[in-house]
PADRENBA-394834 format. One record per residue (C-alpha): x, y, z; residue in three letters. Coordinates in pm, whole numbers, plus 50000, padded with zeros to 5 digits. Layout:
! PADRENBA-394834
XYZALA
...
//
This chain:
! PADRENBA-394834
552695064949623UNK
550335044549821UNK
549615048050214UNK
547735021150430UNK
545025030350554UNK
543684999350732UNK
544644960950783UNK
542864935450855UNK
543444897250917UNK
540194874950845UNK
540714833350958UNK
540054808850729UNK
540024772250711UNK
542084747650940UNK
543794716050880UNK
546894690350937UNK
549784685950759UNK
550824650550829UNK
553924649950678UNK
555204681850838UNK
553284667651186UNK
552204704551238UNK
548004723251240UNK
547974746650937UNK
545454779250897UNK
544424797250643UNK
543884833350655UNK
543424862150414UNK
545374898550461UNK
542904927750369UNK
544904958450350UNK
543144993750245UNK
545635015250071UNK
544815051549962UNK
546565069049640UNK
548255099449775UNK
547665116049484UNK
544265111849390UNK
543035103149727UNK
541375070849582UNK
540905041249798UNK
542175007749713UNK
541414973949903UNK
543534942849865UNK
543394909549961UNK
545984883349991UNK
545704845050086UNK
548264834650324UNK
548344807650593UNK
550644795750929UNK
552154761850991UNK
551834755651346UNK
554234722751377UNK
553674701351739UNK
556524672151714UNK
555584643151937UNK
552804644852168UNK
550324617752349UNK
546754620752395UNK
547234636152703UNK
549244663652563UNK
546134674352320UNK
544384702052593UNK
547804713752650UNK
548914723052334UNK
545024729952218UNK
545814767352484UNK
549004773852326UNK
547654773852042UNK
544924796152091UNK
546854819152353UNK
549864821852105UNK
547774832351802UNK
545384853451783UNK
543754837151462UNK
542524805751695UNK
539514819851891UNK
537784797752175UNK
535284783351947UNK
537744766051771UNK
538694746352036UNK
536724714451997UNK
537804713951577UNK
541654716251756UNK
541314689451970UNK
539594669251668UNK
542474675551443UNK
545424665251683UNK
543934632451760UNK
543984625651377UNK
547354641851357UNK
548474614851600UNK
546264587251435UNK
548194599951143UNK
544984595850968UNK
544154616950641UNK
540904641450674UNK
538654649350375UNK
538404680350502UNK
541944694850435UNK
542424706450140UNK
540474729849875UNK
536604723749856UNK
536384695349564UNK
533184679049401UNK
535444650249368UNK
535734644749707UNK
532244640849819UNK
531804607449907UNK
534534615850159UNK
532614646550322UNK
529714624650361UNK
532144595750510UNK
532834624350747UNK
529024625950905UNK
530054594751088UNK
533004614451273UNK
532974638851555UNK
531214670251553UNK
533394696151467UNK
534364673751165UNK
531014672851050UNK
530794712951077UNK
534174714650846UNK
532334687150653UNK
529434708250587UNK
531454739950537UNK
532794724150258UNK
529814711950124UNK
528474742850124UNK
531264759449955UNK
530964737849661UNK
527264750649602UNK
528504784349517UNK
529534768149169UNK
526854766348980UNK
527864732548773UNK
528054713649095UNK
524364721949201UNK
523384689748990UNK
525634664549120UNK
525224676049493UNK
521024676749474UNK
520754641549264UNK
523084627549520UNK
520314606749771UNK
523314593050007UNK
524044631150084UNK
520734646450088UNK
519974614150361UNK
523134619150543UNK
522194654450580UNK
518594657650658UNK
519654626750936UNK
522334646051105UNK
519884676951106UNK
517824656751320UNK
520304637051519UNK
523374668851569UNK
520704699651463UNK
520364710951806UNK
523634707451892UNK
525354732751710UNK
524154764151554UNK
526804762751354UNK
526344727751195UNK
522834731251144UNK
523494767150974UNK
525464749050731UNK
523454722050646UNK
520444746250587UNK
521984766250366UNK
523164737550170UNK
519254732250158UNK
518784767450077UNK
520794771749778UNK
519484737649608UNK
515814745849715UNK
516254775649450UNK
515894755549162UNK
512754739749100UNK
514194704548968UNK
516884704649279UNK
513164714449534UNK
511184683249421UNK
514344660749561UNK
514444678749859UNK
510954673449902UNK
511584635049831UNK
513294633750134UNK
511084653350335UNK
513174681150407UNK
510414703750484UNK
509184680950810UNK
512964681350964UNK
513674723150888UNK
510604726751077UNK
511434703351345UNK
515154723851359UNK
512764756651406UNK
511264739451686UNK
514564733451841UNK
515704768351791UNK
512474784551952UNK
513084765552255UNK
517064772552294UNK
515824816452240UNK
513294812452483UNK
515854792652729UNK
518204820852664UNK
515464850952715UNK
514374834553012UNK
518034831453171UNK
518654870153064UNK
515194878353236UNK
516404865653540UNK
519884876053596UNK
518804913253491UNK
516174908553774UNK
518484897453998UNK
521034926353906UNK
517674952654002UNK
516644932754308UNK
521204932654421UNK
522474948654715UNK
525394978154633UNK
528064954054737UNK
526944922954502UNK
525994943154237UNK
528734957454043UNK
529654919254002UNK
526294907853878UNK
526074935053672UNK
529504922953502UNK
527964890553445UNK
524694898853350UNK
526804922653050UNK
528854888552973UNK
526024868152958UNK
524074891252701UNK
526864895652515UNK
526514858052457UNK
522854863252389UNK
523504889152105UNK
526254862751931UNK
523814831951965UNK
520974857151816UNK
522964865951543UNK
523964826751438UNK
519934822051548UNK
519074841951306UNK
520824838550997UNK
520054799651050UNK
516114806951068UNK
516374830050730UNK
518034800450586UNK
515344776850728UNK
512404795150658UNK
513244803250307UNK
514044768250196UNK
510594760550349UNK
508934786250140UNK
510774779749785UNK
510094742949882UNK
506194756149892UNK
506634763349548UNK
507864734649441UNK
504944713449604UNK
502654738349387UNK
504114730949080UNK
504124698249158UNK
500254696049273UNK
500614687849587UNK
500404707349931UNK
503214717750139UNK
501094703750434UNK
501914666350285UNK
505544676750381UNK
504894688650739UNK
503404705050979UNK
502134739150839UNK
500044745451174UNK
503244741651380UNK
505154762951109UNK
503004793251167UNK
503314794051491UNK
507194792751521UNK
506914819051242UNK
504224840251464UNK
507264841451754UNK
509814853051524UNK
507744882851449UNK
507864883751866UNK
511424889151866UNK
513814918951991UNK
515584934751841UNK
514094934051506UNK
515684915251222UNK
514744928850906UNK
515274900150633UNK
514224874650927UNK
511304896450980UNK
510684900350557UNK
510884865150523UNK
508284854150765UNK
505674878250680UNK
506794867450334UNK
505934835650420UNK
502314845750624UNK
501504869250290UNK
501364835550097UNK
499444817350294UNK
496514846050357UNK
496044844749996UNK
493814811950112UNK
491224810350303UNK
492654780050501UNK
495714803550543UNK
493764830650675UNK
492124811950898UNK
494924793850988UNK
496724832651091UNK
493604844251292UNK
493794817351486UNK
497364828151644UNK
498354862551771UNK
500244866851431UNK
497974899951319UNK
498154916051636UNK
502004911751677UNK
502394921251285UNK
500454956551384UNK
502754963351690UNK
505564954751501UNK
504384981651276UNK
503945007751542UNK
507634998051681UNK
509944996451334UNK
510445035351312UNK
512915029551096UNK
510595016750818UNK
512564982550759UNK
509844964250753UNK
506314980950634UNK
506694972550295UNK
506414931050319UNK
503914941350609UNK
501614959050416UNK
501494931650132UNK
500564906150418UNK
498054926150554UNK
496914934750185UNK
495904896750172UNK
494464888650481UNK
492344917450431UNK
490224902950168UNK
488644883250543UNK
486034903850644UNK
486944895251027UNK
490674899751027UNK
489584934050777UNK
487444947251070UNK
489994939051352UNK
493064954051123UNK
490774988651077UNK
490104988051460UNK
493324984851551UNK
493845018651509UNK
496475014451194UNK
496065041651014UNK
497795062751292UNK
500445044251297UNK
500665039750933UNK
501105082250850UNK
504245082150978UNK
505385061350756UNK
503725074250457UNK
505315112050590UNK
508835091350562UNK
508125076950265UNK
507385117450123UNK
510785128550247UNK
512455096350118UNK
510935102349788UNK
512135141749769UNK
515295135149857UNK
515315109949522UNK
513995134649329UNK
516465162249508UNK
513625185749577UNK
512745204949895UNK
509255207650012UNK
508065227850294UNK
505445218050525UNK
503185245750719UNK
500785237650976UNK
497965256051007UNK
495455270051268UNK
493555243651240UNK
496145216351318UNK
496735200450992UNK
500205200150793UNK
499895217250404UNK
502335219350150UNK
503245252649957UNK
501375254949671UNK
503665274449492UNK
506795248149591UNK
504485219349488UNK
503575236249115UNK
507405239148962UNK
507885199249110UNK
505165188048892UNK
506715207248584UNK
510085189948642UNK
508955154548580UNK
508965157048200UNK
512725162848204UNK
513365135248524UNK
514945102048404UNK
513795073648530UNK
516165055548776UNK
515995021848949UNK
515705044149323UNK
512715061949212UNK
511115029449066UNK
511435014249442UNK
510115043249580UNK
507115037449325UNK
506855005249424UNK
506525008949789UNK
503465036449691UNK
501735005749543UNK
502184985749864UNK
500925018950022UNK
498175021449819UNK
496814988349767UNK
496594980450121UNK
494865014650214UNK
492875012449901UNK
491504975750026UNK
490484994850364UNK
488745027350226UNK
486624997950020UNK
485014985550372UNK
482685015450528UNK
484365018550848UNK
487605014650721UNK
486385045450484UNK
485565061750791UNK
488885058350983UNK
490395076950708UNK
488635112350818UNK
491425113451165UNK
494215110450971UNK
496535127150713UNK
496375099550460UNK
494195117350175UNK
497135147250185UNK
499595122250181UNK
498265105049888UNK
497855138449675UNK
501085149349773UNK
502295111049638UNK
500565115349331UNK
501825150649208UNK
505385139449353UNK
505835103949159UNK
506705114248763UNK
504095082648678UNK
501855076849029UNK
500495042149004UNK
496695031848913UNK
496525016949277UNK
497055054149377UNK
494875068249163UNK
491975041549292UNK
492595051149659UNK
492235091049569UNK
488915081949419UNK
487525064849683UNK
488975086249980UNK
487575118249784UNK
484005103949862UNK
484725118250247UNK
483155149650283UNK
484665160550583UNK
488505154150473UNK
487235168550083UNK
485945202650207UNK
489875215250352UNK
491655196850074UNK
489045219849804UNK
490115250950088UNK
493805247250040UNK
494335247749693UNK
496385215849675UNK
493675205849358UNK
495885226149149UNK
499125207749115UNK
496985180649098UNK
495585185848807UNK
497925200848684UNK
499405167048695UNK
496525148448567UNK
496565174148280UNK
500535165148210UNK
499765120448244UNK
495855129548027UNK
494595096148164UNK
490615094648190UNK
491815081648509UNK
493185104848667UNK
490595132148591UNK
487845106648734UNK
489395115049110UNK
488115151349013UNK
484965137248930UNK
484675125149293UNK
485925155049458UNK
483095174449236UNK
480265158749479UNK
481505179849759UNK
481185215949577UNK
477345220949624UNK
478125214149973UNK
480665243249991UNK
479195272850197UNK
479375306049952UNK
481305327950228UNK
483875302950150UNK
484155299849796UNK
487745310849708UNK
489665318349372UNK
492115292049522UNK
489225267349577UNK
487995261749221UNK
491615276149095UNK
491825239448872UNK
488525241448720UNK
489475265148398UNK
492495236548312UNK
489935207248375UNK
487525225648100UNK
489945232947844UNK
490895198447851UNK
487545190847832UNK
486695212947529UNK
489855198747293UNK
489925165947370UNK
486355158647228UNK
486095122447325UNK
483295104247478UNK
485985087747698UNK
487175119647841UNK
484335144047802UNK
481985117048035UNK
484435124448312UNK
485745156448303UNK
481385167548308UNK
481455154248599UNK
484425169748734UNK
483385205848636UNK
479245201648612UNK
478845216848994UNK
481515243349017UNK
480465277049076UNK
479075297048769UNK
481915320748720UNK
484745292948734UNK
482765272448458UNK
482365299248231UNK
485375316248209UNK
485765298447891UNK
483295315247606UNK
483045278447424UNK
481335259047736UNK
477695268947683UNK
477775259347282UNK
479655225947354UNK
478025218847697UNK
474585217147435UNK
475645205247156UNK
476595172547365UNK
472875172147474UNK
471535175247091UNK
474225147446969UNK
472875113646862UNK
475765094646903UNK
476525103947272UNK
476215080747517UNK
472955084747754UNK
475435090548065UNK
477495117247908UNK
473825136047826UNK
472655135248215UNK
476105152248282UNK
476055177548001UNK
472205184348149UNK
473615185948506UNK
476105216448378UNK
473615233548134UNK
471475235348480UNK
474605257248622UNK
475425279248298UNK
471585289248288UNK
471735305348609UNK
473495335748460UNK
471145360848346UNK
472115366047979UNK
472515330747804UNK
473435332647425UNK
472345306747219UNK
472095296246909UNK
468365303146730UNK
468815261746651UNK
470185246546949UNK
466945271147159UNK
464535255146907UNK
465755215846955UNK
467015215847347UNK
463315218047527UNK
462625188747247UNK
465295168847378UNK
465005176147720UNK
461415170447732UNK
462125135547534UNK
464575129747807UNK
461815130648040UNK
459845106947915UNK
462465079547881UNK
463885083548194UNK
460405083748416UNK
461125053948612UNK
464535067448701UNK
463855094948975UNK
467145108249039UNK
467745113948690UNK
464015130548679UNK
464825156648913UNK
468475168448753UNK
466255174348373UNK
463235186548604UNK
465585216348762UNK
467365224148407UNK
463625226748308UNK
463005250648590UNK
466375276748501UNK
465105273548137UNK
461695285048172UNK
463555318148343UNK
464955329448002UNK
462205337847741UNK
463505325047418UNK
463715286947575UNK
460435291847729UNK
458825303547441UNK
459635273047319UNK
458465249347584UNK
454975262747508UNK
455615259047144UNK
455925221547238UNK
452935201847290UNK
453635180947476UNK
455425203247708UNK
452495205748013UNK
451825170048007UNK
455155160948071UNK
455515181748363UNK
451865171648521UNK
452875138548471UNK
455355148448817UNK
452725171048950UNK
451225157549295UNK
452745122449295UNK
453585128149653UNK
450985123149965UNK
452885150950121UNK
451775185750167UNK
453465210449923UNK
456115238050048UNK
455195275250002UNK
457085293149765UNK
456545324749658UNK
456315334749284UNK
459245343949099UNK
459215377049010UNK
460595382348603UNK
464085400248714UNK
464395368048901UNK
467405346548853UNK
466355304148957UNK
470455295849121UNK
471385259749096UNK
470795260549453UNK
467255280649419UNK
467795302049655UNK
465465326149795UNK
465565364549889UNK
464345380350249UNK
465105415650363UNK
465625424650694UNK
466435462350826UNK
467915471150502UNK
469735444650381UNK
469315419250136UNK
470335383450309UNK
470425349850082UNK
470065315550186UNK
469405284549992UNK
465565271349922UNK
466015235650041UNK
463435212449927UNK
462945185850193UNK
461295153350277UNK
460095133950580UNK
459335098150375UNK
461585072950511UNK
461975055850133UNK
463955070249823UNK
461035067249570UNK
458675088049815UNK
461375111949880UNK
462135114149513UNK
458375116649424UNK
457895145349667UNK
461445165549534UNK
460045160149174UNK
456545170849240UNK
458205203149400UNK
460315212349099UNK
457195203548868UNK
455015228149053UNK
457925254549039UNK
457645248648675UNK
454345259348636UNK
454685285048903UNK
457625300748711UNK
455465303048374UNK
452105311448536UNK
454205341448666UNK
455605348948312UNK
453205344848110UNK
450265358548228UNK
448085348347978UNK
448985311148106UNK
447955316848442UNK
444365303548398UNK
445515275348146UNK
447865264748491UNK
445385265848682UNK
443175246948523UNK
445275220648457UNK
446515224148808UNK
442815218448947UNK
442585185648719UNK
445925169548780UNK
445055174649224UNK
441255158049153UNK
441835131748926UNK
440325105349086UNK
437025130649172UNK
436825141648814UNK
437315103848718UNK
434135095648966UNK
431975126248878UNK
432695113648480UNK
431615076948533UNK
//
């Protein structure tokens, strides 16, 4: 047993019957039943029509019976009116149309034979027309047809502006040949492009007509006295009511405009010419600048343009061509304006392009997008949880900013392995790219980089990458770069957030993805101790075990640098670190990079107080390091990393026993001895129970407590290789200081050579 639910008449087509003298439309019955037992709705949809006959009438008769028509059925609207009148006077010519009938591809030649009647003719004409391109086999004939393709790029020009309606037709006759890259190139033969963009024209003018009139009669409702304006207020309601219906024809004939225009682009490219040999591109991008002007917001219309403008930035002509209207600035407050997100995605990817011009780059990071773009990117989040159907809550702190739950954010990441892949969460991927590549392009220029430190985009784009079950290499490139920002680094490290995070990078093992960790490693040093947490270096154990199984160049050179600077007791929580951390030194085959890093965390694991070695690896490392030395002399920031792994060495006896063994071990470090004009720091011996922190600090006490603060070595050169010189000269000195203090029988050995090294030149000059 079926009940109705809904019905629903739809008009079709309308014609004459000549022999029955009568007007005939066609309509289809939609009736929406629903299954009383299952509840199931069903939709149905039946062809019918109504023979209207009129007997004998004259000419004069035609308005007449043109309002009983319409009056008497409710299928005849007003608009109809003109295509009424039309079809009575051939009813009385008892002349045959080619528009009655079913659509044919046989009768062509008679729909063109019809672009010499009246206008609403024509319109039936072209509705026809149009119909017929919906078959696929008919494409051919219609766009190899030169008699049609004339008739209708001449009554675009001639009728275009007209009717909405007519020229709606005709372009998306246009539009569905223009597909096909054969059907373009005979388009383009008859220069199409010139009279869609001359229709454009047209249709600018009519909006702003309209705008203008609906401008005015709202003023004049607001400017009314009480007794006039309840009546202007009526007609100011009818009149925009109007507006809204021409908008909505406006605007579906513009999408059909504009993309003809642009797959017509394409087919100029593949044929080697320039769309500009077609028409006016300069004129196009203005037309195209307005439509991005226009309220309310059309989303395809809007697409398609900016479609269109992300095309043309790829060249610099294009570019410059777009800076030269107010097309960025309206794109950006279009931005601001679509909450609803309708648009950002073919936004982005035209603002990706015209980025790669430093001027529109700089005026795009000044606008103050960003802002407005973390909305967006918080939308996209929830969109993207509710496709994955998990919940995620959001806390703000004291501080202001918004952080996930930890604990919420760890079982999501442990999901994805089971998640299937589905074509929703593939768009939601796909807008991160668009997301991604445009910020990414931004962070690249150094006040775009510097934007980034206001906003929420670096939590965002964490939160994207533990939250996608595959998060895009685009992403991945942005976190690298936006993990170079101290300020935003420091409260990510705080929060904990790293953890999922890796623990992601740990599930996708890309070399990557563990390279973002190498970034964020920069910032530890700069961590104050009060505020080192178990939370804060929480990811560091994972990142090392990774680190100690997967023994790969590939993956070892990052994941060093990910874990070289963490505090001690993260690093060596696993017993394994110290013995692999040198053996990577003492390899041959590993690459010179890889070494410094493995150098950079043996400097780190000495600063514990008990080292265990083994008897070889003591015996070969001052070798090697002191080798390192040599070879790297002309490379100063190197210099100073071996240098201060030199310095925590020569703390612990069995490697400094060594160092002495080594012959060459003095005259390596005088070569770095008092290569600096400036004066040398003050600092006081080391005592033996000493322990030299990666930091080198220093102890005072004060009224009975021990305070400790870090020994900062500093320079006042205004160039890197002075500054260098001086830092390296300090850590040289330190050296000798640290064995003079020792090994006392040393002391006058240092000294010596101490006394030599500062009067060179003297001694040189005394000698000669």
């Amino acid at each position: 047993m079926q009940a109705a639910v809904s019905k629903k008449v739809r008009p079709g087509a309308i014609e004459i019957d000549l022999l029955k003298k009568a007007i005939v439309i066609h309509y289809e019955a939609i009736i929406v039943n629903r299954d009383e037992a299952t509840g199931a709705l069903r939709k149905t949809v039946r062809p019918n029509k109504k023979t209207f006959p009129v007997g004998v009438f004259s000419r004069e008769n035609i308005p007449e019976i043109v309002d009983e028509l319409i009056l008497g059925c409710s299928l005849f609207t007003e608009s109809n009116r003109d295509l009424l009148k039309c079809l009575l006077g051939a009813l009385l010519e008892n002349r045959e149309l080619a528009i009655c009938g079913e659509p044919s591809i046989n009768k062509i030649n008679q729909y063109i034979e019809c672009f010499y009647d009246e206008l609403p003719i024509k319109i039936e004409a072209t509705s026809r027309i149009f119909k017929l391109c919906e078959k696929a086999e008919n494409l051919n004939v219609l766009a190899f047809n030169d008699v049609l393709l004339a008739a209708l790029t001449r009554s675009l020009r001639e009728d275009g502006a007209k009717s909405m309606l007519f020229a709606t037709n005709i372009c998306f006759i246009f539009f569905s040949l223009s597909h096909h890259c054969t059907y373009g190139r005979q388009l383009l033969r008859q220069n199409i492009p010139d009279a869609l963009i001359k229709l454009i024209e047209q249709e600018e003018k009519r909006h702003k007509v309209w705008y203008t009139k609906i401008a005015k009669i709202k003023k004049d409702v607001q400017a009314a006295k009480d007794m006039e304006k309840e009546s202007k207020k009526k007609y100011y309601l009818e009149e925009y009511e109007r507006y809204k219906r021409m908008l909505e024809i406006q605007d579906k004939l513009l999408f059909a405009a504009i993309h003809t225009v642009i797959n017509l682009s394409e087919a100029a490219s593949e044929m080697q010419h320039e769309l500009i040999l077609f028409c006016e591109v300069e004129k196009l991008v203005s037309y195209i600048g307005t439509i991005i002007k226009r309220r309310p917001i059309n989303q395809p219309l809007v697409a398609l343009a900016v479609t269109f403008l992300r095309r043309l930035a790829i060249t610099p002509e294009g570019a410059k061509l777009t800076m030269s209207t107010d097309i960025l600035t309206n794109t950006i407050k279009l931005l601001g304006e679509d909450t609803a997100g309708s648009s950002v995605d073919s936004i982005l990817r035209f603002l990706y392009n015209l980025c790669f011009d430093d001027t529109a780059r700089h005026i795009i990071v000044r606008s103050g997008i960003l802002l407005t773009l973390q909305s967006h990117f918080a939308k996209l989040l929830q969109d993207l949880l509710t496709v994955l159907g998990e919940k995620l809550l959001i806390t703000s702190t004291s501080g202001g900013a918004s952080w996930p739950e930890v604990s919420q954010l760890l079982p999501i990441v442990s999901r994805h392995d089971c998640r299937a892949e589905t074509v929703e969460l593939d768009r939601m991927t796909n807008m991160v790219v668009a997301y991604a590549r445009f910020l990414y392009i931004l962070s690249t220029d150094d006040m775009g980089l510097e934007s980034f430190e206001r906003t929420d985009i670096l939590l965002y784009s964490i939160l994207a990458a533990c939250l996608l079950p595959k998060p895009p290499i685009e992403l991945i490139a942005l976190l690298v770069n936006l993990f170079i920002l101290e300020r935003a680094t420091l409260p990510i490290i705080a929060s904990g957030i790293l953890v999922p995070l890796s623990r992601q990078a740990v599930r996708l093992d890309s070399p990557d993805f563990y390279l973002v960790f190498s970034n964020i490693a920069t910032h530890y040093p700069m961590i104050p101790k009060r505020q080192i947490t178990d939370k804060s270096f929480a990811h560091i154990p994972e990142l090392m075990d990774v680190m100690l199984k997967r023994d790969s160049d590939k993956y070892t050179t990052v994941l060093l640098g990910a874990v070289a600077s963490a505090p001690l007791r993260f690093i060596a929580k696993n017993p394994g670190v110290l013995k692999f951390t040198v053996s990577l030194i003492l390899r041959n085959s590993s690459p010179e990079l890889l070494k410094l890093e493995a150098i950079a965390m043996l400097s780190s694991l000495l600063n514990s107080g008990k080292v265990l070695l083994n008897p070889d690896h003591v015996k070969k490392l001052p070798e090697t390091l002191l080798a390192f030395l040599i070879k790297l002399e002309d490379e100063p920031d190197y210099i100073g990393t071996i240098l201060l792994c030199i310095l925590k060495a020569c703390v612990h006896e069995n490697f400094r026993s060594v160092f002495l063994a080594t012959k060459d071990f003095f005259p390596c470090i005088l070569k770095f001895l008092y290569e600096s004009d400036e004066a040398m720091p003050t600092v006081p011996p080391p005592r033996a129970s000493s322990r030299v922190r990666s930091r080198s600090t220093t102890t005072t006490r004060s009224s009975g407590h021990r305070k400790e603060g870090a020994f900062v070595i500093k320079s006042a050169s205004d160039s890197f290789q002075s500054r260098s010189a001086y830092i390296c000269s300090v850590l040289a000195s330190m050296i000798l200081d640290v064995v003079a203090a020792e090994e006392p029988g040393q002391s006058d050995n240092i000294a010596n050579l101490r006394f030599r090294k500062y009067n060179t030149e003297l001694l040189a000059a005394l000698k000669s």
